[in-house]
C-alpha positions, 0 to 999 in steps of 0.5 A: 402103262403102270410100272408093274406092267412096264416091268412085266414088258421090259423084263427088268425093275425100273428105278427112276432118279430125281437128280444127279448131285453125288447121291444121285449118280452113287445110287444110280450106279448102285441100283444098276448094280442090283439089276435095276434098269434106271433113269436119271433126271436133271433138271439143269443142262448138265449133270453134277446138281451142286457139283455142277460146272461153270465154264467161263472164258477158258476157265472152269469152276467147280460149282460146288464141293472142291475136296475128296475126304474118303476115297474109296466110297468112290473107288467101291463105285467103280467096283461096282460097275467093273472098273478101276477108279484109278483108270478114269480118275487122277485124284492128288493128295493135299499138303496141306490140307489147307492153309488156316490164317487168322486175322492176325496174319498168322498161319496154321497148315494142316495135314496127316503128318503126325510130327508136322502137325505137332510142331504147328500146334506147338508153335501157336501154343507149346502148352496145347500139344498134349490137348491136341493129341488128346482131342485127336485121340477123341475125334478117332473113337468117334470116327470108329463110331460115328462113320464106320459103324453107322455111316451106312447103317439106315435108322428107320426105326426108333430103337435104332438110335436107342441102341447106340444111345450109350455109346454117343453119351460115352462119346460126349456127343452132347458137347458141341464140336467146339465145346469138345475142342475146348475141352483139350485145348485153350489157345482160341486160334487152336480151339478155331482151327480144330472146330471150323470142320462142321461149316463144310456140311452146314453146321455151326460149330458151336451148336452141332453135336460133337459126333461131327469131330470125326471129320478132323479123323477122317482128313488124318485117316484117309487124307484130303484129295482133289482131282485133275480136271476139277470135281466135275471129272468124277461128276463125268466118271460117274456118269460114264459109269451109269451110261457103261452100266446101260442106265440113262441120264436126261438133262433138262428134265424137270419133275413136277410131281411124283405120281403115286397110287393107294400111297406107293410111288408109281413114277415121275411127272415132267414140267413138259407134261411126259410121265414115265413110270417106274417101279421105285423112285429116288429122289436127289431132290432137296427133302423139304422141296420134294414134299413141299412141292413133288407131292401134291396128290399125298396127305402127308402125316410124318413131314406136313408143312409146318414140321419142314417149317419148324426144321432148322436149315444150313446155312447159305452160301455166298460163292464168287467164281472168279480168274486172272491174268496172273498166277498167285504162286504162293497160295495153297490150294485151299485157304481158311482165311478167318475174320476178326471174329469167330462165335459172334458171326456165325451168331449173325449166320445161324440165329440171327439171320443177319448179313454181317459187316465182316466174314470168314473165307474158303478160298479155293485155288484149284489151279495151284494142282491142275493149271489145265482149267485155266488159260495158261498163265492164269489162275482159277479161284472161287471163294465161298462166305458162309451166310444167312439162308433166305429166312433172314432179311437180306436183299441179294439183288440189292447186297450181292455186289456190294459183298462182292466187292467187300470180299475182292477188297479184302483179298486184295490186300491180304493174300491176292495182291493186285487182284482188282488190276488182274482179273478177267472174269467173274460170277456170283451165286447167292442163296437166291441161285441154290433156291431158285436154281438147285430149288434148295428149300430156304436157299440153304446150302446143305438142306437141314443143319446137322444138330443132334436132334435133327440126326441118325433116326431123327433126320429124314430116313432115307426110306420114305415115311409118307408113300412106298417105294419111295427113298431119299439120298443126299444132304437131307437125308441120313447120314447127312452132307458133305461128299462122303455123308452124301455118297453114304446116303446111297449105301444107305438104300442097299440096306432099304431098297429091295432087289429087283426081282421083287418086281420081276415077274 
């Protein structure tokens, strides 16, 4: 049965979705809310795609994303499917932020508190206190840009970009984020504390245009958050809303291909051979992967091989899941906890392809907010290294539990004493794991790295170039990673996918 006949049999559009990350769920529940019929396909058992959970020996892990910067792209979800946010969801505000410690054993907590920020900045260095305001006052104009004006705005055409071309030269959009941080304030401790947001999304500071310092605002504006029961809590309200809404998810469903005809998306293909046929197709899918592989039957013009090639990837990640028997009381919920060196490793990271000796850490304790997902009396954690993708020469079989090791020792005896006798269970992931797991091109964590010539209208539209009725959501695709970028990708498709009385007899 085509789509337009299964439309005409059914009565209502058919939106399929490849994926259940964050873009995937959003644009599910968006898509409903315009009276699509939709199907949602996860390849894995559970849904959630990065935000995916890992249960363990009575602990749970977020897989993936730990924090929730803009609250109400989620609470406008919920909107949409006649709900309350605050009915199904317990979301908690951070302070701090995070704990920042430098190599030095010296600390830096951060949070929306204006005098208490000041004191921060004032005790590392009193002669960067009106930098830093400054620097705030920057990163503000470009959140008011960067995110209100053009986070859900599609650019599928070039003047798109060259209307707001003015505003980002106005805005210094060609410094890198630390180069504008280096323009406010000198102290190096400060200017890495005020830069490391990029690596949240799969930038590198030093490289990432400066549009990106909107996250230092966007954490001030609408502060950091995490849910009880763990992020994969909103994974399950999200799912309960496309399920409320009438819409079906499908685990362990792998596509294989999207089947097209005279160039327009007809439906998907399974591994299992069942072709289901749809009227649009959205694809959560990693962008390199699904041309790569999702599109066999298409002579693509606008993204051929070597273009995907030539693009310029996010960095992988390095993620230990780790319990123990005891609980470290004194460790915040999330931790920076930075290397001897800050520009020379991510160096190794993003140009050199090159595993270093040494790293820089997130270190996330969700239990120091929700003890429910450990046993009681134990903590939860994961720590995630920044590392080369799979462009490097890294052998992970060979090298992962070395690093692993390397990192347990270095928590060991800075700020998890007595880590090695306490812990009761572990579990690594690699670029290997986001490759041949979440099928991310190169193994990188957040598709293409977000330099300026690789966003707004010069990264993937989130309209298809190459077949109709096809459209992108997630990291790959415009605005970009992270959890707001993400969700925002399905905004996006409200401006681009038609209603669905277009299909309607």
């Amino acid at each position: 049965m085509t789509a337009a006949a299964q439309t005409a049999a059914g009565g209502q559009a058919h939106a399929v979705v490849i994926g259940s990350g964050f873009g995937g769920l959003a644009a599910a529940v968006r898509l409903a809310s315009r009276g699509y019929r939709v199907t949602v396909l996860e390849k894995l058992d559970k849904p959630g795609g990065r935000a995916y959970v890992h249960e363990r020996d009575g602990f749970k892990f977020d897989a993936g994303p730990t924090i929730i910067t803009a609250p109400f792209l989620l609470e406008e979800l919920w909107e949409m499917a006649g709900r309350r946010f605050a009915d199904d969801i317990d979301l908690r505000p951070m302070d701090p932020f995070y704990r920042i410690r430098f190599d030095d054993g010296t600390t830096f907590d951060t949070n929306a508190d204006e005098a208490a920020m000041r004191e921060q900045v004032a005790r590392l260095s009193p002669a960067d206190v009106a930098g830093y305001e400054q620097y705030l006052e920057e990163s503000r104009k470009i959140f008011q840009v960067g995110f209100v004006e053009l986070g859900h705005v599609p650019f599928t055409k070039w003047t798109d970009m060259a209307r707001i071309v003015p505003k980002m030269m106005k805005l210094q959009s060609y410094r890198s984020v630390y180069g504008l941080v280096s323009k406010y304030v000198k102290d190096e401790r400060l200017r890495t504390a005020l830069s490391f947001h990029p690596l949240l999304i799969g930038g590198n500071p030093f490289s990432v245009s400066s549009i990106y310092a909107l996250i230092s605002y966007l954490e001030r504006h609408w502060g950091v958050h995490s849910a009880i029961g763990g992020t994969g809590a909103i994974v399950d309200g999200l799912v309960s809303l496309i399920e409320g809404q009438g819409s079906t998810i499908r685990c362990n469903a792998e596509v294989a291909e999207i089947t097209t005809q005279n160039r327009k998306a007809t439906g998907v293909k399974l591994k299992n051979g069942e072709v289901i046929a749809a009227d649009i197709v959205v694809a959560n899918s990693d962008f390199a992967w699904t041309h790569k592989h999702l599109l066999p039957s298409v002579k693509r013009r606008k993204w051929p091989n070597w273009r995907l090639d030539a693009s310029r990837y996010s960095n992988g990640l390095f993620v230990w899941y780790f319990g123990t028997k005891r609980q470290y009381p004194d460790l915040p919920h999330h931790s920076i906890l930075l290397g001897p060196r800050y520009q020379g490793l991510l160096r190794d990271i993003f140009h050199k392809k090159s595993l270093a000796d040494d790293f820089s850490l997130y270190l996330h304790r969700p239990t120091a907010t929700d003890p429910s997902i450990a046993p009681e009396g134990c903590d939860a954690f994961y720590v995630l290294a920044p590392v080369p993708h799979l462009d490097g020469d890294t052998d992970w079989a060979e090298r992962a539990e070395p690093y692993r090791q390397a990192i347990e020792d270095y928590l060991d005896r800075t700020v998890l004493p007595g880590l090695k006798d306490n812990l009761v269970t572990s579990l690594v992931s690699t670029p290997i794991d986001f490759h041949e797991r979440l099928l991310s091109y190169k193994g990188a964590g957040f598709s293409l790295e977000p330099v300026l010539w690789q966003s707004a209208w010069l990264r993937p539209h989130n309209k298809s170039e190459e077949v109709e009725h096809l459209y992108f959501v997630g990291a790959g695709t415009h605005p970009g990673a992270g959890v707001p970028g993400v969700i925002s990708t399905a905004r996006v498709l409200d401006k681009v996918v038609p209603d669905a009385t277009v299909f309607a007899n």
